[in-house]
C-alpha positions, 0 to 999 in steps of 0.5 A: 771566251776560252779558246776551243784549243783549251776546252778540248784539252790542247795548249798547243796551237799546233795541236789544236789546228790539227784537231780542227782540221779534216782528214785529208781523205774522206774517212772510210771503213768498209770500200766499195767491193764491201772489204773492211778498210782499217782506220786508227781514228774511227772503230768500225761498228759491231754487226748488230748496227750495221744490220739495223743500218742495212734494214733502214737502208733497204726500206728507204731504197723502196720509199724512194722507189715508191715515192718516185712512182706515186709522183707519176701517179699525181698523188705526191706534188714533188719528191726529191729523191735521196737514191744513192744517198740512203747511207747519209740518210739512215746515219743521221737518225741512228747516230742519236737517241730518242730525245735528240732532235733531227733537222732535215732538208726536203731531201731527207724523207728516208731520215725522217721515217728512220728516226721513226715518224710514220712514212704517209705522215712524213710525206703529206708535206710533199703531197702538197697539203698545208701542213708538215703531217706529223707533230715534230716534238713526238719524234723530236725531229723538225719539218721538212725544210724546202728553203737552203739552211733555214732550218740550221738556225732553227736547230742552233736554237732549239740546241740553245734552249737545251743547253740553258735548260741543262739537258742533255739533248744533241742536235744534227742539222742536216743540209747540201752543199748548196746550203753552205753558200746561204748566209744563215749557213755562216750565221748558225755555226758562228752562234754554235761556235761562239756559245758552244752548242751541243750541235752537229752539222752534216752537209750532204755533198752530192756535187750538185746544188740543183744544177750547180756544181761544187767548184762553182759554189767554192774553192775551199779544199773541202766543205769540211775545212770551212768549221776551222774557220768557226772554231770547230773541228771539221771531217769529211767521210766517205757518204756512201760508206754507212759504217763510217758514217755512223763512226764520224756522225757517232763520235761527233754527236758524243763530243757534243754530248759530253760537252766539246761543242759544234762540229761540222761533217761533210759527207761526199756522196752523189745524187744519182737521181734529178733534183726532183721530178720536175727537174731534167739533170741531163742538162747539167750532167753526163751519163758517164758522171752519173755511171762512176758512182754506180759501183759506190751503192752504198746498200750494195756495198753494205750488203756485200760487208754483212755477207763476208761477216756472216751476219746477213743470210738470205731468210734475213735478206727476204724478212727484211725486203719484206719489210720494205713492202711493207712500208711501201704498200702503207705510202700506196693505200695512205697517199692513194687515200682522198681526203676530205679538204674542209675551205675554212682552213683557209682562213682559220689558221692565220690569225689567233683571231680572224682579221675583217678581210679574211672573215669577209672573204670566208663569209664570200666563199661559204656563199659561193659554195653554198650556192654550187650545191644548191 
């Protein structure tokens, strides 16, 4: 097999472990006071998609505002929240096109909506039914995955039938730090390395693993220097900063396309919420911990960007917080919505064909119910 060094152009070993290795800083264009930060490596993006990137940022805020409080209301069985992640969120679906797929985690409700599946669809999964609630090959972007690193080699695979078939798709498979201690973690960027897969991994790094903080998980320098140990080049990007990470996600995601193979991105970020609602992330960390991230928002720090540019007035600031209510109120009359549950479901989308103890067990349970409503 060629050596990565040589598909990306460089003979020099040198050169070649520098093109792998990370900054040694996570890459930043715009600081948390919303001033422009000059980067050789990373353009910044023009105004227009930062605007767009504002809006999808504003509306995935409220999502998880209003998905916090339809758990409350018992209409959604459990929501992980991505508040304070919403940059990472949004980046990952715009940095690709409409034939691109998307692989998310059970954190990444705000990406899934961004790269357009409708908001009631994206949650019915959570709301506890048996089903995702949306078609994954409409808006080419997986189910939602609750077990760690499971769906990377769902993505590593569906970006080897793309590469066989000749097209030209690219896939962004997302997880957490968490992720990166599984097993199948290993095994997806060793087969995307080895056969030179046009996919991107992007680890949200929020510190927290449920419970588990980074330095117990690791002591590599950075999530991001573990690619060089596949063959892939790594970067680390500031994951509260949204025009830098629409530049490192765009680049990677164009290398891919163009033929460089897999990269891996760690964007480091912070999970301002508990892991879930039934989670209590007092016990493992402090309000002070919690409070030096609060001046990092990445909206407000959007926010204050397009303001200094000139671009977000207040008439577009009211549309586009419209907008989220907009989407807010559809969850509410979507999820608030009873739906008729039919009981043969239970049986009837195990097996092709109906095994005797599950046509025997429906046969007892239409009896039973037939029985009540009598």
């Amino acid at each position: 097999m060629a050596d990565p060094s040589r598909r990306a152009g460089m003979d020099d070993p040198v050169t070649a472990e520098a093109y792998m290795l990370p900054s040694g800083q996570p890459v930043q264009l715009v600081d948390p006071d919303g001033l422009h930060v000059h980067n050789d490596k990373y353009p910044l993006p023009d105004g227009e998609a930062l605007l767009k990137a504002y809006r999808e940022l504003v509306v995935g805020r409220r999502v998880n505002d209003q998905a916090n409080a339809l758990v409350r209301q018992g209409r959604l069985a459990v929501y992980p929240s991505s508040h304070g992640q919403e940059a990472c969120q949004v980046a990952s679906a715009l940095c690709i096109g409409a034939d691109d797929w998307l692989f998310p985690t059970y954190r990444d409700t705000v990406a899934v909506i961004a790269k357009g599946v409708d908001p009631v669809q994206t949650l019915t999964l959570l709301q506890g039914d048996w089903h995702s609630g949306y078609d994954p090959y409409e808006h080419k972007v997986s189910i939602q995955a609750t077990p760690l690193a499971t769906q990377l080699l769902h993505a590593v695979g569906v970006a080897h039938a793309a590469k066989l078939k000749g097209e030209d798709t690219v896939v962004v498979a997302l997880c957490g730090d968490g992720a990166t201690s599984e097993g199948d973690f290993h095994e997806a960027l060793n087969f995307a390395a080895v056969f030179h897969l046009p996919v991107v991994f992007f680890v949200q790094n929020n510190q927290y693993a449920i419970s588990v903080p980074l330095n117990k998980q690791t002591v590599a320098p950075s999530l991001a220097h573990k690619a060089i140990g596949y063959g892939m080049p790594g970067e680390r990007v500031d994951g509260n900063d949204t025009a830098a990470l629409l530049a490192v996600l765009g680049k990677a995601v164009d290398r891919a396309r163009q033929g460089g193979g897999p990269a891996l991105v760690e964007a480091h970020t912070y999970r301002m919420q508990s892991h879930t609602n039934a989670d209590d992330a007092t016990r493992y960390r402090t309000d002070d911990e919690v409070a030096e991230w609060a001046p990092k928002d990445p909206l407000v720090r959007l926010r204050a960007y397009l303001k200094e540019l000139n671009v977000l007035t207040e008439e577009l600031e009211e549309e586009i917080a419209g907008l989220a209510e907009t989407v807010a109120a559809q969850m509410r009359d979507g999820l608030n919505a009873e739906t008729e549950v039919d009981p043969e479901d239970l049986f009837r989308f195990v097996f092709t064909e109906k095994t005797s103890q599950l046509r025997e067990q429906a046969a007892m349970l239409r009896d039973e119910l037939s029985r009540e409503s009598a």
